[in-house]
C-alpha positions in Angstrom: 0.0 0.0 0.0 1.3 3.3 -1.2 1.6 6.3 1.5 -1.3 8.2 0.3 -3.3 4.7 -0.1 -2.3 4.4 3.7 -3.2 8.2 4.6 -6.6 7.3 2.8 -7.3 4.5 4.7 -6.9 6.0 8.1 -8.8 9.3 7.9 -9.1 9.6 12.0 -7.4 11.8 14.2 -5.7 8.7 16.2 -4.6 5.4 14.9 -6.9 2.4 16.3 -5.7 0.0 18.2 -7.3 -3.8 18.4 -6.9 -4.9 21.1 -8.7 -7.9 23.6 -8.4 -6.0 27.3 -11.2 -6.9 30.0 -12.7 -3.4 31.1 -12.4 -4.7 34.6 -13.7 -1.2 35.7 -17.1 0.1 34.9 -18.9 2.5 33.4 -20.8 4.8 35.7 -23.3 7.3 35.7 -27.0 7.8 37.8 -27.8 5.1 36.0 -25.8 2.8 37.5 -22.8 0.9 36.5 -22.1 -1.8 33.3 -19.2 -3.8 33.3 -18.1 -5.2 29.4 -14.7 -6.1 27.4 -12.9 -3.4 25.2 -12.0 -4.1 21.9 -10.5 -0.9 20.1 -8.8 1.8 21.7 -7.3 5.3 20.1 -6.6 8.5 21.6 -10.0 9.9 21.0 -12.5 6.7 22.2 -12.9 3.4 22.3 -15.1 0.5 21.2 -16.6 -1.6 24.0 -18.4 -5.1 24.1 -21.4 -4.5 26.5 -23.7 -7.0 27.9 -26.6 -4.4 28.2 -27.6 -0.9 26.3 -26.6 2.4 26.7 -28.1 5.4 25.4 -26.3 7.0 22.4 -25.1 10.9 23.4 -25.3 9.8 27.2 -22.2 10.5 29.1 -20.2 8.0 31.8 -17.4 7.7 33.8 -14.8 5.4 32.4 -12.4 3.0 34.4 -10.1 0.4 31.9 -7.8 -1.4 33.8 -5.8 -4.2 32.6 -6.4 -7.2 34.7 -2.9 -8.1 34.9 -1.8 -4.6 36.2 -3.7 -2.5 37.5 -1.7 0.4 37.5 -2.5 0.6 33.6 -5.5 2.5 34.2 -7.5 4.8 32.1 -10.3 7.1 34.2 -12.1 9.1 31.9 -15.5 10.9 31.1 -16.8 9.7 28.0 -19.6 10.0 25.9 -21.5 7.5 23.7 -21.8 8.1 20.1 -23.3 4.4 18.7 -24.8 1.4 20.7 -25.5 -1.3 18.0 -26.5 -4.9 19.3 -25.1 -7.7 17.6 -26.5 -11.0 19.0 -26.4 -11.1 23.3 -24.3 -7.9 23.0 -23.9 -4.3 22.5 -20.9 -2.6 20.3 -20.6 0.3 22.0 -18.2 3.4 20.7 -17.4 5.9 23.0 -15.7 9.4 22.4 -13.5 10.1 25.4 -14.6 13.7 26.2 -12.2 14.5 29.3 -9.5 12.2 30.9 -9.5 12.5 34.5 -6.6 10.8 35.1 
């Protein structure tokens, strides 16, 4: 694949990154808390696995930890921008709209 092929291909502000880490956090809100698995993360969101719906444009709390150390953390404030369910599941994308810390 030529560069500008390449460039073409990946129009987003951040690269994506597949990856297979448990969210072994939550999501939180009022509305209580989900627990799921996240499959693509990039500087600007995330995709998650979730066992449950969320409301597209509502906004959570975000903990991703990896379960083999948890001092790879991400806490952030995020907001959801699709929830499509496949099957028993929810893709979920999420924009991450502050990182707390």
């Amino acid at each position: 694949m030529s560069h500008s092929e390449n460039f073409y291909a990946e129009k987003r502000d951040f690269i994506r990154m597949k990856i297979e880490l448990p969210l072994t956090g939550t999501l939180s809100s009022d509305s209580g808390r989900i627990a799921g698995q996240c499959h693509e993360l990039s500087g600007g969101g995330l995709q998650l696995e979730l066992p449950e719906p969320v409301a597209e444009d509502s906004q959570w709390e975000l903990l991703l930890a990896a379960e083999h150390d948890q001092r790879a953390q991400l806490r952030a404030m995020v907001k959801v921008v699709r929830c499509i369910a496949e099957g028993d599941s929810y893709n979920t994308g999420l924009q991450i709209v502050q990182v707390l810390e």
